[in-house]
C-alpha positions in Angstrom: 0.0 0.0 0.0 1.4 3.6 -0.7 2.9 5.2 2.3 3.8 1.8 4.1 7.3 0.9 5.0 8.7 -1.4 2.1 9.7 -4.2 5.1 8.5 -3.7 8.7 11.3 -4.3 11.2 12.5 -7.6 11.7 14.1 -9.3 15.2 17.0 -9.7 13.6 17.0 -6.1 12.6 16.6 -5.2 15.7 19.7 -7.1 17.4 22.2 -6.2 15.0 23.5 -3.2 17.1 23.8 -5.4 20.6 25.2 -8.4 18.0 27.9 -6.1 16.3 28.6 -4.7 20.1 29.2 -8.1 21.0 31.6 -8.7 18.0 33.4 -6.0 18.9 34.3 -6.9 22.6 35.2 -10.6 21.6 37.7 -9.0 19.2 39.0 -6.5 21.7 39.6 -8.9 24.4 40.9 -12.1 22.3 43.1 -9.3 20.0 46.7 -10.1 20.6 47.9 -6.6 20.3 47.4 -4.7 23.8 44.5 -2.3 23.4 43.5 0.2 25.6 40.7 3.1 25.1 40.9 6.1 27.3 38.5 9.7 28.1 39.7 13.1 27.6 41.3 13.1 30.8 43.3 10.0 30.0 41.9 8.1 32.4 42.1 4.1 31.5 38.5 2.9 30.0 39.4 -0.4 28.7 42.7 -2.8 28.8 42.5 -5.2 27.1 44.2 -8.8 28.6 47.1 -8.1 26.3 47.7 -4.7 27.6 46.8 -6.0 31.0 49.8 -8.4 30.9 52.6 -5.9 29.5 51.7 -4.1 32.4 51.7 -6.9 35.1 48.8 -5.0 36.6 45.2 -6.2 36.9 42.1 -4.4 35.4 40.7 -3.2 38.7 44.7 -1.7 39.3 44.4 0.1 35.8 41.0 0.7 34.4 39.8 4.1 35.9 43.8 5.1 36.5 45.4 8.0 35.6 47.5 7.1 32.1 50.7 9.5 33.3 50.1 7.4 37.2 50.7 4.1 34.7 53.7 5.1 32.7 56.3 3.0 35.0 55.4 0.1 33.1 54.4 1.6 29.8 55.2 5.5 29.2 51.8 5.8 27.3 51.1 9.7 28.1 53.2 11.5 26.2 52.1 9.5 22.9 48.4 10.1 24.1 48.5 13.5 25.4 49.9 14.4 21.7 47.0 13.2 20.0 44.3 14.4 22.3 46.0 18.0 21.4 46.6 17.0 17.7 43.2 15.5 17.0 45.4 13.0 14.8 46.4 10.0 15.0 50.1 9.4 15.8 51.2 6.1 13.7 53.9 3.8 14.7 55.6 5.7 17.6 59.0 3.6 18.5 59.0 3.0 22.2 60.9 0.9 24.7 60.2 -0.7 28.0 60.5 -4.0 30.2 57.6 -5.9 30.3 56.1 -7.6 33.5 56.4 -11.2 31.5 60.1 -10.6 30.7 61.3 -7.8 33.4 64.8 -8.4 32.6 64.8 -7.4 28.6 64.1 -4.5 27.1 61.3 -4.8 24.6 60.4 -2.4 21.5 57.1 -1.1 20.5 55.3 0.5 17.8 52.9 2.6 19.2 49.7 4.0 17.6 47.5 6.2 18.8 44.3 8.1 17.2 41.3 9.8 18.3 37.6 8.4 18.7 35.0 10.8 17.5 31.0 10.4 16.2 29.5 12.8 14.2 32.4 15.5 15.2 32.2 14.6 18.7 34.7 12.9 21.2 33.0 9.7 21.9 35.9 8.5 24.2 38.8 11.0 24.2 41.8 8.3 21.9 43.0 4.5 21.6 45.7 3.2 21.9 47.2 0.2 20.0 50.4 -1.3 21.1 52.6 -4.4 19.2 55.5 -5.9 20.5 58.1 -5.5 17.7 61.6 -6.6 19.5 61.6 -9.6 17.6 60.9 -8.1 14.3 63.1 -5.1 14.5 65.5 -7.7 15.7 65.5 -9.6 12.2 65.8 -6.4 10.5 68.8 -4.6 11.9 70.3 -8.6 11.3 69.7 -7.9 7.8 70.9 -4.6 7.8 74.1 -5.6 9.1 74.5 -8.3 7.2 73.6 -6.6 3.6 76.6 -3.8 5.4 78.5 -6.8 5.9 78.1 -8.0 1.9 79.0 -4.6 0.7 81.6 -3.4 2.8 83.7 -6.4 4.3 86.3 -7.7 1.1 86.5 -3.9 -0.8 90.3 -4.6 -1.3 92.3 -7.9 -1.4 94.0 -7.1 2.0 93.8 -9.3 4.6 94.2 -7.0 7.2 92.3 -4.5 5.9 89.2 -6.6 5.5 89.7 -7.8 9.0 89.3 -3.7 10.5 85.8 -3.8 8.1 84.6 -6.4 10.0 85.3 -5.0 13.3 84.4 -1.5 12.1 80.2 -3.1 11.0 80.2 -5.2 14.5 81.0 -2.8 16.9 79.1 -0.9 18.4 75.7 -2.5 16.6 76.6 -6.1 17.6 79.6 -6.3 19.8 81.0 -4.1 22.2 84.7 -5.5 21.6 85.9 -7.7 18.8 89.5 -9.7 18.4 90.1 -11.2 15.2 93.2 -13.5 14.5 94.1 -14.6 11.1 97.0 -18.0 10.8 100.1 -16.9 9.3 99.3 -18.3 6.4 96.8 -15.7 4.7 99.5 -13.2 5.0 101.8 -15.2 3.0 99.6 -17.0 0.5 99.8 -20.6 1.5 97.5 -23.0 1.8 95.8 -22.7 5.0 94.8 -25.7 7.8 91.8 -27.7 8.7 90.7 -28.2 12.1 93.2 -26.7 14.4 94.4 -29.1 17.4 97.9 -28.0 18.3 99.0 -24.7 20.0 99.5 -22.8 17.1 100.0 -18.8 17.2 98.4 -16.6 15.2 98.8 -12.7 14.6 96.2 -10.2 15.8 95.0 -8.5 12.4 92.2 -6.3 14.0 90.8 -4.8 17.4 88.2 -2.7 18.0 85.9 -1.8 21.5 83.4 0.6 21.9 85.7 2.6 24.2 88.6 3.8 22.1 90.9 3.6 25.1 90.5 0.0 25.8 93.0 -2.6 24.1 93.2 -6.4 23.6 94.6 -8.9 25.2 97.4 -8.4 22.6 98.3 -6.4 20.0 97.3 -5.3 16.4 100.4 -7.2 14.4 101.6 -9.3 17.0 101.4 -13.2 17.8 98.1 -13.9 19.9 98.8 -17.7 21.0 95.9 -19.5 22.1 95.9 -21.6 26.0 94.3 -25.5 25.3 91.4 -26.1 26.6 89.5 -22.8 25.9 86.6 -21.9 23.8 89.0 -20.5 21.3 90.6 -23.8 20.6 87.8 -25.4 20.8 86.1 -23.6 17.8 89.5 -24.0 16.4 89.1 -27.5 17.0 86.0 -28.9 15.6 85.0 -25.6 13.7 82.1 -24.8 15.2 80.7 -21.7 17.2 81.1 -21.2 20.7 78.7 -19.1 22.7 79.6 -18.2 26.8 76.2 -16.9 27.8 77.6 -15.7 31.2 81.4 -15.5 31.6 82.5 -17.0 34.7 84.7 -15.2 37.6 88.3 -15.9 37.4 88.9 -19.8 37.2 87.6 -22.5 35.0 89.1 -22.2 31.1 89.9 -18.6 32.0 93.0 -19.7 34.5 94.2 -21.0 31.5 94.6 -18.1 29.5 96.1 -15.2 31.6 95.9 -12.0 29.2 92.4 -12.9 27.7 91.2 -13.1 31.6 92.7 -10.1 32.3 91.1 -8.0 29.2 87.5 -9.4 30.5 87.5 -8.1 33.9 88.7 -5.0 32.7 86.5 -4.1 30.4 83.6 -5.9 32.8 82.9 -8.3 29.8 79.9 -10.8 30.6 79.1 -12.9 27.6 81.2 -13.9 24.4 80.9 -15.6 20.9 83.6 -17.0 19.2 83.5 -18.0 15.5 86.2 -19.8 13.4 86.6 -18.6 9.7 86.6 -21.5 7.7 86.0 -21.9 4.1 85.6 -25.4 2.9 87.0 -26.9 6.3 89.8 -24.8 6.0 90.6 -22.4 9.4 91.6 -18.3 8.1 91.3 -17.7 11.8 89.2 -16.5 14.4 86.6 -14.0 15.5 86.0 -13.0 19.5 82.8 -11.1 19.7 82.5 -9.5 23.3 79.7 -8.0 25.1 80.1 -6.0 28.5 77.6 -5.5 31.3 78.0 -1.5 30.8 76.7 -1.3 27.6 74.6 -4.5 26.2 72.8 -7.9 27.6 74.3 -11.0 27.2 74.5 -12.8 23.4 71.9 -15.4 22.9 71.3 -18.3 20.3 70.1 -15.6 17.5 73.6 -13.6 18.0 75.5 -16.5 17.8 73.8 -17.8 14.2 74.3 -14.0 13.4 77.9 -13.7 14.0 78.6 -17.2 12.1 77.3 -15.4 9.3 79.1 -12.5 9.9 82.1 -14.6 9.8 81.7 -16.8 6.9 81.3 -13.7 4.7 85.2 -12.3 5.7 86.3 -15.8 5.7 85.3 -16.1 2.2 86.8 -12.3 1.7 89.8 -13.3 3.7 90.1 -16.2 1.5 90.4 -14.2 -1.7 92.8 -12.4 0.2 95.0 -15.4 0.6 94.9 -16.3 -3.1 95.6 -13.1 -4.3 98.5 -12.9 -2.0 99.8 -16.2 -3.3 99.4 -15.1 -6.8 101.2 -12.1 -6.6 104.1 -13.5 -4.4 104.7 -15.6 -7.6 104.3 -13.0 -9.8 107.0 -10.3 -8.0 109.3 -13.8 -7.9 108.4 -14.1 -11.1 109.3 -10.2 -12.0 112.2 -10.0 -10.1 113.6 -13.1 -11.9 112.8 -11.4 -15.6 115.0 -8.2 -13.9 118.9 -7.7 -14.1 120.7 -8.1 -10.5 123.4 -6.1 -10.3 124.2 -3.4 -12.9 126.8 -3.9 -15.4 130.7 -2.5 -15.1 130.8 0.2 -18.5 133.0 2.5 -19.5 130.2 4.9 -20.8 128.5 4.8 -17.6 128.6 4.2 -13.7 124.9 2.8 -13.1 122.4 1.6 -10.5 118.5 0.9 -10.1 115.8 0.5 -7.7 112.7 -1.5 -7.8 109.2 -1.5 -5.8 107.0 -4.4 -6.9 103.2 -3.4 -6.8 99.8 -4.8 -6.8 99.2 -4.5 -10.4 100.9 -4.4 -13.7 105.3 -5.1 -14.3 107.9 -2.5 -14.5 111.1 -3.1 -16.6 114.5 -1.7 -17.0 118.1 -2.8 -18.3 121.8 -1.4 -18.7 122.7 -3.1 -22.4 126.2 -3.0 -23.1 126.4 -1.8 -27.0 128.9 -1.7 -29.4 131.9 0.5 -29.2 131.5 1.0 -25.8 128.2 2.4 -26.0 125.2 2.0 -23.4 121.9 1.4 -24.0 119.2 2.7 -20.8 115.5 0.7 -21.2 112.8 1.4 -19.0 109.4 0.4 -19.3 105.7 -0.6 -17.8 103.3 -3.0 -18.5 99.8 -2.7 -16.9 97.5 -5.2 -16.2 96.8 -8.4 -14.0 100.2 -9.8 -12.2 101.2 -12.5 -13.7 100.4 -11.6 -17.7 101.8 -8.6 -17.1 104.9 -10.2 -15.3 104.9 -12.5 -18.6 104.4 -9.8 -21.1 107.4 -7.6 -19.3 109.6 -10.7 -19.4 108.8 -11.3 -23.2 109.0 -7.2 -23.9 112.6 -7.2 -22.2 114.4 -10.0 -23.8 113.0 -8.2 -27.7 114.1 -5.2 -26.3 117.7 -6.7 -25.5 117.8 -8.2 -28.6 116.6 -5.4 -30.9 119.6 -3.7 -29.1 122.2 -6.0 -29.7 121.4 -5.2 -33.4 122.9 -1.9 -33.0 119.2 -0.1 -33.7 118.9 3.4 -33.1 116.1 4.5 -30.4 113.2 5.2 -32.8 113.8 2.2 -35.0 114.1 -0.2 -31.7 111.0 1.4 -30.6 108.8 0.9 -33.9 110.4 -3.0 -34.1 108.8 -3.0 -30.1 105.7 -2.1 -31.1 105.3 -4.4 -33.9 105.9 -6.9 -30.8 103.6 -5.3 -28.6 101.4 -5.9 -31.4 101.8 -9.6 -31.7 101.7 -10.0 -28.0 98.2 -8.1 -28.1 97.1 -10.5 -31.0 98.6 -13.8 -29.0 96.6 -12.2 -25.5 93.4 -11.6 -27.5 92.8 -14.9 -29.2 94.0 -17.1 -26.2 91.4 -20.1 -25.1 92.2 -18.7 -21.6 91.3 -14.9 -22.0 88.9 -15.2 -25.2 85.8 -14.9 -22.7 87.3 -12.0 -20.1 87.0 -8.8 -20.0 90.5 -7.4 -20.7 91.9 -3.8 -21.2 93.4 -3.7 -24.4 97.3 -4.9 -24.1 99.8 -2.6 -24.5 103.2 -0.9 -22.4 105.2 2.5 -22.2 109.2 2.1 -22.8 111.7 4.6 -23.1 115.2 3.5 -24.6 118.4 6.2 -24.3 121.5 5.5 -26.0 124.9 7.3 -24.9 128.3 7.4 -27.0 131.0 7.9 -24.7 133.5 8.9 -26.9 131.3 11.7 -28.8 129.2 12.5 -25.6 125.9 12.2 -27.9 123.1 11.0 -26.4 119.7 9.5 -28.5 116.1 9.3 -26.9 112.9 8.0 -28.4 109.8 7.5 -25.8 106.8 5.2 -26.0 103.8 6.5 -24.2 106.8 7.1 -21.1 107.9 10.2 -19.3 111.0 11.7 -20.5 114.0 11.1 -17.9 115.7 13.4 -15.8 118.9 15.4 -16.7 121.1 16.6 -13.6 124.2 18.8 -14.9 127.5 18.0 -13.2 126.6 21.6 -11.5 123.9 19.7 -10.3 120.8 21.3 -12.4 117.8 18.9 -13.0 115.9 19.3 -15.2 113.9 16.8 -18.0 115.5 15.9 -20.8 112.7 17.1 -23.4 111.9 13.6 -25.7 108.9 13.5 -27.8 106.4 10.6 -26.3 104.6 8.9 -28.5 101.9 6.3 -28.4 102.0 3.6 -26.3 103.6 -0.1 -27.7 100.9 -1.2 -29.6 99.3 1.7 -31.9 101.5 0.9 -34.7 102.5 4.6 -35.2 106.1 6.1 -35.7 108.7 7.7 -33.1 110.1 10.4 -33.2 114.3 10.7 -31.8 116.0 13.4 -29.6 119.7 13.6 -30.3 122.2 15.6 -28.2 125.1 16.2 -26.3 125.7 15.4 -22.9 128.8 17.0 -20.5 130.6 14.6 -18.6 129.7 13.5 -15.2 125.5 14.3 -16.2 123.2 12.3 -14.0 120.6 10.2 -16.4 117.4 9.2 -14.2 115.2 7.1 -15.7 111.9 6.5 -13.7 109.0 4.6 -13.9 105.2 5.0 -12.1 102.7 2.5 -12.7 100.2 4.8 -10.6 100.9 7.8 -12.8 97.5 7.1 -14.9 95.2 6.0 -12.3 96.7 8.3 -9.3 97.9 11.5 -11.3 98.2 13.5 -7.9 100.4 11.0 -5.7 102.4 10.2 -9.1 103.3 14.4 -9.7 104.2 14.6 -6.0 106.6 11.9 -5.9 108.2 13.1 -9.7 108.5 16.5 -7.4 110.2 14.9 -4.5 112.6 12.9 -7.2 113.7 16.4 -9.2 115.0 17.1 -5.8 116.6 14.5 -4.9 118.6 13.8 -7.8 119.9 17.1 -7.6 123.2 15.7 -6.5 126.8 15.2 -7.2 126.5 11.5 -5.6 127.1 7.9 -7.2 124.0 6.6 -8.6 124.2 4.0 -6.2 123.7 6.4 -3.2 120.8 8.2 -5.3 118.9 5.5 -5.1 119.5 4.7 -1.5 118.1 9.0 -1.0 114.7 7.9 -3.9 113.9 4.5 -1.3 113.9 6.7 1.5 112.9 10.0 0.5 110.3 9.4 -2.7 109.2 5.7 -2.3 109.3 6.1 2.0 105.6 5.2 3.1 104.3 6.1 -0.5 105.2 3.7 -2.3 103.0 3.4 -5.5 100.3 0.8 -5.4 101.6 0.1 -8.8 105.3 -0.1 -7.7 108.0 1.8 -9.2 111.6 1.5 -11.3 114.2 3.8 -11.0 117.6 3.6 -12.9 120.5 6.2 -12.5 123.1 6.4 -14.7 126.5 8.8 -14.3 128.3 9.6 -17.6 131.6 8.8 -18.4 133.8 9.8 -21.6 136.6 7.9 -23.2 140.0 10.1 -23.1 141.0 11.0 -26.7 144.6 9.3 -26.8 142.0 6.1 -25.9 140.2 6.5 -29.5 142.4 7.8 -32.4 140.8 7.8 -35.7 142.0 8.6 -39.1 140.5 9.0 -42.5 142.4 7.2 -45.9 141.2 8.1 -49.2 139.2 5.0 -51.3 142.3 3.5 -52.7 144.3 -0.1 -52.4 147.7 2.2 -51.2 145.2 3.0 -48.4 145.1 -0.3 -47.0 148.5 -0.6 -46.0 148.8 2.9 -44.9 146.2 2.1 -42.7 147.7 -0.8 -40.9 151.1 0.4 -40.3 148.6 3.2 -38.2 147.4 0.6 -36.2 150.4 -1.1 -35.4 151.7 2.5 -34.3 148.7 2.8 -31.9 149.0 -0.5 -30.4 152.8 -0.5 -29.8 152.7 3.2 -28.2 149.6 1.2 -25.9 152.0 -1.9 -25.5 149.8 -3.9 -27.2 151.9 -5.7 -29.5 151.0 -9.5 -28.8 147.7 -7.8 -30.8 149.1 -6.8 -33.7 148.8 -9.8 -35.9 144.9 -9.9 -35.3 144.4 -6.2 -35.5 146.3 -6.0 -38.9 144.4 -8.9 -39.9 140.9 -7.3 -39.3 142.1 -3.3 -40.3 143.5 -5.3 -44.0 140.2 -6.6 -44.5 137.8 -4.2 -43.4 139.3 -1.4 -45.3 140.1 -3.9 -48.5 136.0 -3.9 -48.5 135.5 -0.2 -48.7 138.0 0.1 -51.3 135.8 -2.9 -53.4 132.1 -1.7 -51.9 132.0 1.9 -51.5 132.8 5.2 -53.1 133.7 7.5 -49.5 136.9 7.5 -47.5 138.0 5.0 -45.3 137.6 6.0 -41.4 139.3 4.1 -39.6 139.1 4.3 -35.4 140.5 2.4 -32.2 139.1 2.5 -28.7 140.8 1.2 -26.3 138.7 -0.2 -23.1 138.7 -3.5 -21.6 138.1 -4.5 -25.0 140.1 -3.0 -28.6 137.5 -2.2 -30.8 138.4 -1.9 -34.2 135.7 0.3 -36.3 135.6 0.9 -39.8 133.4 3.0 -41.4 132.1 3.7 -45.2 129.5 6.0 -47.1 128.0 2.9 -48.5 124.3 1.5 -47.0 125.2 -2.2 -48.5 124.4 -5.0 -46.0 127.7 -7.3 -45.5 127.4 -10.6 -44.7 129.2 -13.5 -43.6 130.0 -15.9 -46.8 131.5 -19.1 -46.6 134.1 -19.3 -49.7 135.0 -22.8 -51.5 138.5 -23.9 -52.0 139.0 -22.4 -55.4 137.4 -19.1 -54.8 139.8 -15.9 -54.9 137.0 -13.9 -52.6 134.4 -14.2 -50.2 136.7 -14.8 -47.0 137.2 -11.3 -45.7 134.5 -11.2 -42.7 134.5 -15.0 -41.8 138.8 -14.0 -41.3 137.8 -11.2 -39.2 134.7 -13.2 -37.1 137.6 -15.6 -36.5 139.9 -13.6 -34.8 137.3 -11.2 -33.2 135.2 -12.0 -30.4 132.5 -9.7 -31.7 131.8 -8.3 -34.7 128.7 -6.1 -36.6 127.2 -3.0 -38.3 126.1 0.0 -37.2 124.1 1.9 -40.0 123.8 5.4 -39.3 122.8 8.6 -41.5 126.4 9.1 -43.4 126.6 5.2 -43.9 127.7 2.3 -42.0 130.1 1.3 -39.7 131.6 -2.3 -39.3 133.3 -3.2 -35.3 135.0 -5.9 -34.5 135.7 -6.5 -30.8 138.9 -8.2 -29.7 140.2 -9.5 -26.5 143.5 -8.7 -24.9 145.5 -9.2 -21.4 146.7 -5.7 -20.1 150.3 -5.5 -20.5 152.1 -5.1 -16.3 151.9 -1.6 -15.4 149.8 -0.4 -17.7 146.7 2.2 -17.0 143.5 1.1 -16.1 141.1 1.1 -19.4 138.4 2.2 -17.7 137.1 5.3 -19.2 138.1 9.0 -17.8 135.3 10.3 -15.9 
């Protein structure tokens, strides 16, 4: 009928308010998050049981109290007060306290509170709604100190230093001390031991307390031995864990370990954890975690699975450590056997080096004896991984050497090198082993000097390397201006610096693998050596000042070369030359000169051989070449013969047959010489022979005249 109600009111209707009521008590009481519901004075209307028993109180004790009157178990008020004067509801306030079922731990809350309001009026003045979160916020900071952990324990391949990272994450979140003791045998790259059961000492890599003026037991960098019968050699012993809830007074396992007992009642330690690091059964060493009564409560079973964690991350780290270690102790052995001993006795120079192995990439350098008592300075760098680059360098110096011996000038020998480099690259690039790694393009830097004691000229050609030092005898330095080219590799041309030298100039020839990848350290240590080397001293003694002034505490993580040279000059009465026009009369001419020159040096049981090589040498310029004959003598520990021609003909050694009237001329002269070659320069060619001799009683020393 119009007007009438659509459905009239059913019993069911009608209960739904008391139902719903009823709903909402049984959730309030059985909730498992304490509840509580307060007036605008914040006086307690309803507790809930789980509120009830945080407090320890019963509901006649708490409902109708004052809130503030109930803070000694829960400091609720100021959370409350702020929303009654907000109107807002404060979400997820952090708050601590020591509930009555667990009196001797502190708990953490999140608190939230919000106002209860009906149609824009208080109906009750707030809630409150309180969760236990200890145990949650527990698992979190575990996971925020282990993903720390995972990014900052292992950032370098130092065993030491990735010992301090894990001390530096644990303390103070986790520990309020840590020890950690590595075996001997990460430091030096061997292989480490399994279970440890024998007294074995081990050096303390890291220490670290919460006060900064307490110290270990022992310390940083020296042995830490371990007494039997302790929970350190325990864990040592069967690799597992141990966890000392409550440290005992003075007696028990600590009467066996004087210095350890001594550090724990100093610094009032009451609980411990100590972890092994293992990898694969395999002991690194040892982590102490230590908790004192000032600071923290005692570890428990969730501290010590979080510490074994902790520890078989750095083990892992510390493990790479080892390895690395091992693979760059045979890399420097490795180096250091590719690398020249002592330096070579030369007339042209008085020489010495010093060497730094790095971390990364192979330094180079040699004194090469050339002909006519010439000197060759090579110095060079490799980067890259140790042991290809220790490889590459030993491969770069023996071309180098070789390239030398063939009397090349510096730009030349440098072009030949980088037509090696070049293969090397090639070889490096399409080997089984590197073909899938990622690897920096192969090349080096090399700079090669030349000096000619008896002109004083000195040649320079640079590969991608900085040009050496020049110190005048007044003892100016300054650097010898050489064109740098590319690096070995780039298949592009050299360029050569050719000059004079005065007698007694300090050559330094240096070599910083940081100089790319640390400019600023590299141009502060090239300062320091411009002023060292500013010196009248023997190269030996230079490089004693570099070690201890340049290289002292900075050495480059790259390492370093250094090679000195002091020049020397052959006197002229020590290398007469003469000039003879193209002609057969010549020849003759020529060797009565000679014999002059080796009876006025007493040299006579030489004459036979000398004649022998001056005939023939100067019989070929008459038959090859159009120019003069220049003919010269140095006189050394050696008599070099030299020869030279305006002709650019190769010679070469033939092997005449019994009825042939030529063809014998340099085999004669390879016979009776211990060496012999060419040297091709701009005006021609030059052909030495080399020839051995005992110095006549009383006569000078050879040596060149400084």
């Amino acid at each position: 009928m119009p007007g009438e109600p659509r459905h009239a009111p059913s019993s069911i209707d009608a209960a739904a308010p008391n139902a719903a009521e009823g709903v909402e008590k049984e959730l309030f009481d059985q909730s498992r998050a304490a509840l509580e519901v307060y007036d605008a004075r914040l006086r307690v209307l309803r507790s809930n049981p789980a509120a009830l028993a945080l407090r320890g109180l019963s509901s006649d004790l708490v409902i109708g109290a004052d809130l503030k009157d109930l803070d000694g178990s829960l400091p609720l008020s100021p959370i409350m007060r702020l929303v009654l004067e907000t109107r807002s509801p404060v979400l997820d306030r952090p708050m601590s306290a020591c509930p009555a079922t667990d009196p001797d731990r502190e708990h953490e809350y999140a608190v939230t509170g919000y106002p209860i309001e009906r149609a824009g009026h208080l109906r009750h003045a707030a809630a409150s709604m309180i969760h236990d979160v200890t145990e949650q916020n527990r698992k979190q900071r575990e996971l925020d100190l282990l993903n720390v952990a995972r990014t900052s324990i292992g950032s370098t391949l130092d065993a030491l230093r990735t010992a301090q990272e894990l001390a530096d994450i644990v303390v103070p979140d986790f520990a309020d001390a840590i020890a950690i003791d590595l075996m001997e045998a990460i430091f030096t790259g061997d292989a480490p031991m399994g279970p440890v059961t024998v007294a074995l000492p081990m050096r303390r890599a890291a220490f670290k307390a919460r006060e900064r003026q307490a110290v270990g037991a022992y310390p940083v960098g020296g042995a830490s031995p371990f007494a039997s019968h302790t929970p350190y050699t325990q864990a040592l012993a069967d690799l597992r864990p141990r966890l000392i809830g409550a440290v005992s007074k003075p007696g028990g396992w600590l009467a066996r370990d004087h210095a350890r007992a001594g550090f724990i009642a100093a610094s009032g330690v009451h609980s411990l954890i100590v972890t092994p690091l293992t990898v694969h059964g395999l002991v690194m060493g040892l982590a102490s975690f230590y908790r004192d009564s000032h600071h923290s409560e005692p570890f428990n079973e969730e501290d010590r699975s979080l510490a074994a964690q902790l520890a078989a991350f750095t083990a892992v780290c510390l493990d790479n450590a080892r390895r690395f270690t091992r693979e760059h102790t045979v890399a420097v052995t490795l180096q250091r056997s590719l690398l020249p001993r002592v330096s070579p006795e030369l007339a042209a120079v008085e020489s010495a080096h010093c060497y730094r192995t790095g971390r990364y990439g192979a330094h180079w350098f040699d004194v090469l004896p050339l002909s006519s008592c010439r000197v060759g300075l090579i110095i060079g760098y490799v980067p890259g991984e140790d042991l290809r680059a220790a490889g590459a360098m030993g491969r770069l110096r023996t071309a180098a050497s070789t390239l030398a011996s063939m009397d090349l000038p510096p730009d030349e020998l440098m072009a030949h090198l980088d037509d090696v480099t070049q293969r090397l690259a090639h070889e490096y690039d399409t080997s089984p082993a590197t073909l899938h790694e990622a690897q920096p393009p192969f090349t080096a830097s090399c700079l090669y000097v030349t000096y000619d004691p008896v002109t004083r000229q000195c040649s320079a050609a640079s590969a991608g390397h900085e040009s050496p030092l020049l110190t005048t005898p007044e003892g100016v330095a300054s650097a010898l201006e050489v064109p740098t080219g590319a690096h070995l590799g780039q298949g592009v041309p050299y360029d050569l610096l050719t000059t004079r030298l005065p007698v007694g100039s300090l050559l330094t020839l240096y070599s910083d693998g940081s100089a790319e990848r640390h400019p600023t350290e590299a141009r502060e240590r090239a300062s320091r050596l411009r002023e060292v080397v500013r010196t009248k001293a023997p190269p030996a003694q230079v490089c004693d000042e570099v070690a201890y002034e340049v290289l002292r505490d900075t050495t480059p993580v790259d390492g370093a070369a250094l090679l000195v040279a002091r020049t020397r000059s052959i006197a002229p009465d020590r290398a007469p030359s003469w000039t003879f026009p193209p002609e057969p009369a010549s020849v003759p001419e020529a060797r009565r000169a000679a014999r002059r020159q080796l009876t006025e040096w007493g040299l006579e049981d030489c004459l036979p051989a000398i004649e022998l090589v001056v005939s023939e040498l100067a019989t070929n310029v008459t038959l090859h070449a159009d120019g003069p004959i220049r003919l010269r003598l140095i006189l050394d520990r050696r008599l070099t013969v030299e020869v030279h021609d305006d002709a650019d003909t190769a010679p070469h050694l033939r092997h005449a047959r019994l009825l042939d009237e030529g063809g014998r001329g340099l085999f004669l002269v390879a016979c009776v010489a211990s060496q012999w070659g060419t040297r091709y320069e701009d005006t021609g060619k030059t052909i030495w022979a080399e020839h051995e001799f005992s110095s006549p009683a009383g006569d000078v020393d050879c040596r060149a005249a400084a």
